[in-house]
N, C-alpha and C positions, 0 to 999 in steps of 0.2 A: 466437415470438421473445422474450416477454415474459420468460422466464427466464432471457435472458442478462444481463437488468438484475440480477437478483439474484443471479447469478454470478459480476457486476462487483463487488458489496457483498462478498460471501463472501467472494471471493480476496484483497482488501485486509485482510478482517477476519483472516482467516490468516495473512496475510504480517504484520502487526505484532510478531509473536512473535517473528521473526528482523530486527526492526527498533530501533527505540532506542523505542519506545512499552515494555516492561516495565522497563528500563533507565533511564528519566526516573521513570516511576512508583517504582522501588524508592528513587530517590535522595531521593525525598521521601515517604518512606513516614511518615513524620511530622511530616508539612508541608504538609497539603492532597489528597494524591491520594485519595483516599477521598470530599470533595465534591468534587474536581474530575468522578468518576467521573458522581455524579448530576448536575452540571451540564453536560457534556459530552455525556451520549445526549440530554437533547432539544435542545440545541442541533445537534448531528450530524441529528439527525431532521426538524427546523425547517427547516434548511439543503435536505435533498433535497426535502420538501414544495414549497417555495419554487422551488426550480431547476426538478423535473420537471414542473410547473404552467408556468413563464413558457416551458419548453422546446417542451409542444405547443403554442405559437401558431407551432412551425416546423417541421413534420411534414417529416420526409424530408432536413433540412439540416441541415449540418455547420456548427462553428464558422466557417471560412473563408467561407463562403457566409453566414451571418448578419452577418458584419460585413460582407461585399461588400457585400450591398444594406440594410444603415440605419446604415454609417455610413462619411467620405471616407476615402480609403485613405492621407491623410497623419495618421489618428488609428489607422486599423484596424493599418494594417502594425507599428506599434509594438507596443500589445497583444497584435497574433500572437505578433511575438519573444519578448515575456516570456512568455507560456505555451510555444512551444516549448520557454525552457529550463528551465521550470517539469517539463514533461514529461518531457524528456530526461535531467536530474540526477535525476528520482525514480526510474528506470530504473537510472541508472549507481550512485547510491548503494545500490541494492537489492543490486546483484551484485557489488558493491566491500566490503560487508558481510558476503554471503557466504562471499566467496572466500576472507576473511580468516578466518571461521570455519573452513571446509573446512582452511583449511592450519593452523589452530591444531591441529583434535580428527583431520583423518582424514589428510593428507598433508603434512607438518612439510619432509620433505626435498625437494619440488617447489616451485620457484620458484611464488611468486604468481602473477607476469604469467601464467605459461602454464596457472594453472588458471582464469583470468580470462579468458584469449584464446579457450578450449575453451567454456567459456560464451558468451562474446559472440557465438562463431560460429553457434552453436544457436541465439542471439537474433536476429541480423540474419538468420537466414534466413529465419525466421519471423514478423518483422515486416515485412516486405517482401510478404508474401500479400495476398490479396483481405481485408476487415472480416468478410466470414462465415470465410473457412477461420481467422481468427485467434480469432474464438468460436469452431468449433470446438476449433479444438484445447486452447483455455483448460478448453471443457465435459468434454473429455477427461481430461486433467489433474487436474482437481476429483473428479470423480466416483471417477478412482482412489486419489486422496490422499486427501481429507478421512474416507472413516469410518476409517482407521485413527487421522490425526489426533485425531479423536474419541475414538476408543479408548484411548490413552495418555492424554490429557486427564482419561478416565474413572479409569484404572490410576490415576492419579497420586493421586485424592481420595478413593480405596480403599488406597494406600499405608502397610502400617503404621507405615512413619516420616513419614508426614503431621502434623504437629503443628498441632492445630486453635486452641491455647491462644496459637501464636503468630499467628494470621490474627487473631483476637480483639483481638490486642494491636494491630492497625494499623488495627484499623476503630475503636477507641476515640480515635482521633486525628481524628474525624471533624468537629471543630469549629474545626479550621484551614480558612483559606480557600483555595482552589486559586494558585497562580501560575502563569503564563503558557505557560512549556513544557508544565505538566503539563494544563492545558487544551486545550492544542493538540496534546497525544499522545493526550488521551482521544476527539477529535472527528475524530483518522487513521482510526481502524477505518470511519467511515462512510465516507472519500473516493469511494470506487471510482464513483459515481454518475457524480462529475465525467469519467468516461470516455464516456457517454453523447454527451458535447459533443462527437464525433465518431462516432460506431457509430448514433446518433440519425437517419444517414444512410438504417439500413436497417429502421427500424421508421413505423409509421403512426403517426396522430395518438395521444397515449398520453391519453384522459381517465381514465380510471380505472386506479389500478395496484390491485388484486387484492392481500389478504395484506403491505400495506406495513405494517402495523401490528406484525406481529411484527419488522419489523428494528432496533428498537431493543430491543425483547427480547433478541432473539438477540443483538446486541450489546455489550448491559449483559453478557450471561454471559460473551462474550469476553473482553472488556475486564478482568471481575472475575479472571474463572481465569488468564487471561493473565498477572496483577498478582498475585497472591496465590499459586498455588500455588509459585511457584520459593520464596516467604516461609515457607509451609507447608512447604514440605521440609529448607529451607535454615536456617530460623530469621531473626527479627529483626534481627540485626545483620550473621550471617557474609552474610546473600545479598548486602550490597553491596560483598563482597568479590572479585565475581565480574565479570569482563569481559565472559561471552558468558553469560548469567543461564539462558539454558533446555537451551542444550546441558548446560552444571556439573549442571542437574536429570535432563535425563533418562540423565546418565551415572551417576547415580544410583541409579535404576530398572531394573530387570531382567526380562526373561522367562524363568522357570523351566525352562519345557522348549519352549522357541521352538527354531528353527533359530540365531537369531539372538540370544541372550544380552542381549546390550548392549542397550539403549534406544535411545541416544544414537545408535548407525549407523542404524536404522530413521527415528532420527527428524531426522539429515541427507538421509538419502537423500530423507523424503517433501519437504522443506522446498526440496530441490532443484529439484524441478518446481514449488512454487508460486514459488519466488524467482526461476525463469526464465518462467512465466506472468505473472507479474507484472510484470518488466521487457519480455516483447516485448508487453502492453499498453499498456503507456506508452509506450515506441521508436513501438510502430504510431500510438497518436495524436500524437505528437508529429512522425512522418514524415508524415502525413495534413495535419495544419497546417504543414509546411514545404512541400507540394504547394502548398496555398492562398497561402502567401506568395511563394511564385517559381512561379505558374502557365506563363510561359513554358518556363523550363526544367526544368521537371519533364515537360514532354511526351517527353522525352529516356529511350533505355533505360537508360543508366547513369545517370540521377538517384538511384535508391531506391540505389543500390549507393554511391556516393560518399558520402551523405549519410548514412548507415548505417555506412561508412568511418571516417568522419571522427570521429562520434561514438562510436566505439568507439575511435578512437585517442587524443580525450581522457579515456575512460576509463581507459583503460590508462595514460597521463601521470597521471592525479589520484591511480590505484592505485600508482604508484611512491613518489609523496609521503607517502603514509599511514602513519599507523600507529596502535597503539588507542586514544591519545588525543586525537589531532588528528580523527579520525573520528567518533567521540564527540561532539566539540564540535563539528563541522561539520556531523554529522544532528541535534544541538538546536537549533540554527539555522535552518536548513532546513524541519524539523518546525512551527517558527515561521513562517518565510515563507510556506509552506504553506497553513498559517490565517490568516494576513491575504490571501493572494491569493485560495485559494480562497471567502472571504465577497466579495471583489471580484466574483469573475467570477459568484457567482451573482446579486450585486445588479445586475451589468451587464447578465444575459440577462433578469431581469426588469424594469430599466425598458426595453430592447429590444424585449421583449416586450409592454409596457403601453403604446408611442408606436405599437408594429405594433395592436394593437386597436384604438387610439381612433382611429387615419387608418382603418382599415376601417370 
């Protein structure tokens, strides 16, 4: 089961690319994101050390269940709410993102809402599953996405309109200090961990994780290629001309003698099932902690169904409001809140965790 921990890391570190993490990074490509980069992996790194440490003093339990027994439920019920909607908005913003992509580059003359609504349905259905079928089908997902992802990633820095002289030119900016957003885009690719605080339900006591060392490796190159290549192809100036930074790149890029010519359809399509893995990850933990906050009526067969309702029909109100720059300014924000919550909740499970030792 260990490898569904780094499944959780993966699929986040993928999904940044259809998220505002290159998007914050290009807007200050001369303004810090280059230390932001190095200062952000070992903090992202510091961060899971610290959580998955204070997490095994609770083998087998879920967030709900951790606050149930160490602490009163007129402090716990609160904390719940805000990560439900911590969970639930990082869900809906994933696929509100999307959808607005898809109707930019691949369906212009379909309404939003109902390319929006076609996703949500595939989401709730599948967040609503048991925590193993939902790693399933996430390990599914991954395994047939990512090496193509890889592959274009590769294409891309084999591209002979790769221009190297202009990557050069944004790593020399490297003596500016990070700002806030760009800190808190660089420490996204690690989140996925923070899923554990519920899936945490169906693993044993975790002392040793195997191979965690390479995750910030493999993150720094995310992070790097993720940031740099749209700059690389695009140039220093034109790529912050661009709304949706990696689709404009891989419509760029071509395959010779592919089935499929274009880039950019391959590489909606892979981005499809991470950005719907991704959201019914978050839905499922976020349904899982609304179980714990309304334990009575969740015993109910229509709870998963209303509550999954519900939160798809504020998605679809928030998607009506949208549009590319309000969206824009509401995932920097967000991306922010993000990072100050997520250092909350792991310093919450570790002094949780350090009052559960020292009473044993």
């Amino acid at each position: 089961m260990i490898r569904y921990f780094y499944y959780l890391i993966l699929l986040n570190m993928l999904a940044n690319i259809v998220l505002f993490v290159p998007g914050i990074f290009i807007s200050r490509r001369f303004e810090g994101s280059i230390l932001s980069v190095a200062i952000a992996v070992p903090i992202g790194y510091a961060l899971i050390q610290v959580f998955m440490r204070a997490l095994s003093a609770f083998p087998g339990q879920g967030f709900p269940e951790i606050l149930r027994d160490t602490l009163p439920n007129w402090l716990g019920k609160p904390i719940l709410v805000l990560f439900i909607g911590m969970w639930f908005s990082a869900g809906s913003l994933t696929l509100v993102t999307f959808t607005s992509m898809i109707t930019t580059f691949i369906n212009p003359d379909i309404p939003s809402w109902l390319t929006l609504f076609s996703l949500l349905c595939i989401v709730a259905l599948i967040a609503r599953l048991s925590s193993d079928s939902v790693l399933y089908t996430m390990e599914i997902l991954l395994v047939l996405s990512t090496p193509m992802i890889m592959w274009i990633l590769y294409k891309s820095l084999l591209n002979p309109s790769f221009r190297y002289d202009a990557v050069f030119e944004i790593v020399s900016h490297f003596r500016h200090w990070p700002t806030l957003d760009t800190l808190s885009a660089g420490t996204y690719i690690f989140t996925g961990y923070v899923n554990m605080i519920i899936f945490n339900r169906l693993f044993g006591p975790l002392t040793k994780l195997r191979f965690l060392w390479a995750v910030p490796i493999v993150g720094c190159g995310v992070l790097l290629t993720s940031f740099l290549i749209p700059i690389g192809m695009q140039g220093t100036i034109a790529v912050g001309d661009y709304t949706f930074i990696w689709s404009s790149t891989t419509d760029s890029m071509r395959i010779e003698f592919g089935i499929v010519e274009r880039v950019m359809f391959i590489f909606i399509l892979l981005y499809s099932c991470i950005s719907v893995a991704g959201t019914f990850i978050h839905w499922h933990v976020g349904l899982e902690m609304t179980k714990g906050l309304l334990p009575g009526l969740s015993k109910s067969r229509y709870f998963t169904w209303i509550a999954v309702g519900f939160f798809s029909a504020v998605t679809l109100i928030f998607n009506w409001y949208m549009d590319h720059h309000i969206l824009d300014m509401v995932g920097r924000m967000w991306i922010e809140l993000r990072f100050i919550s997520e250092m909350a909740l792991v310093a919450l499970i570790f002094l949780l965790a350090r009052r559960k030792r020292r009473l044993c």
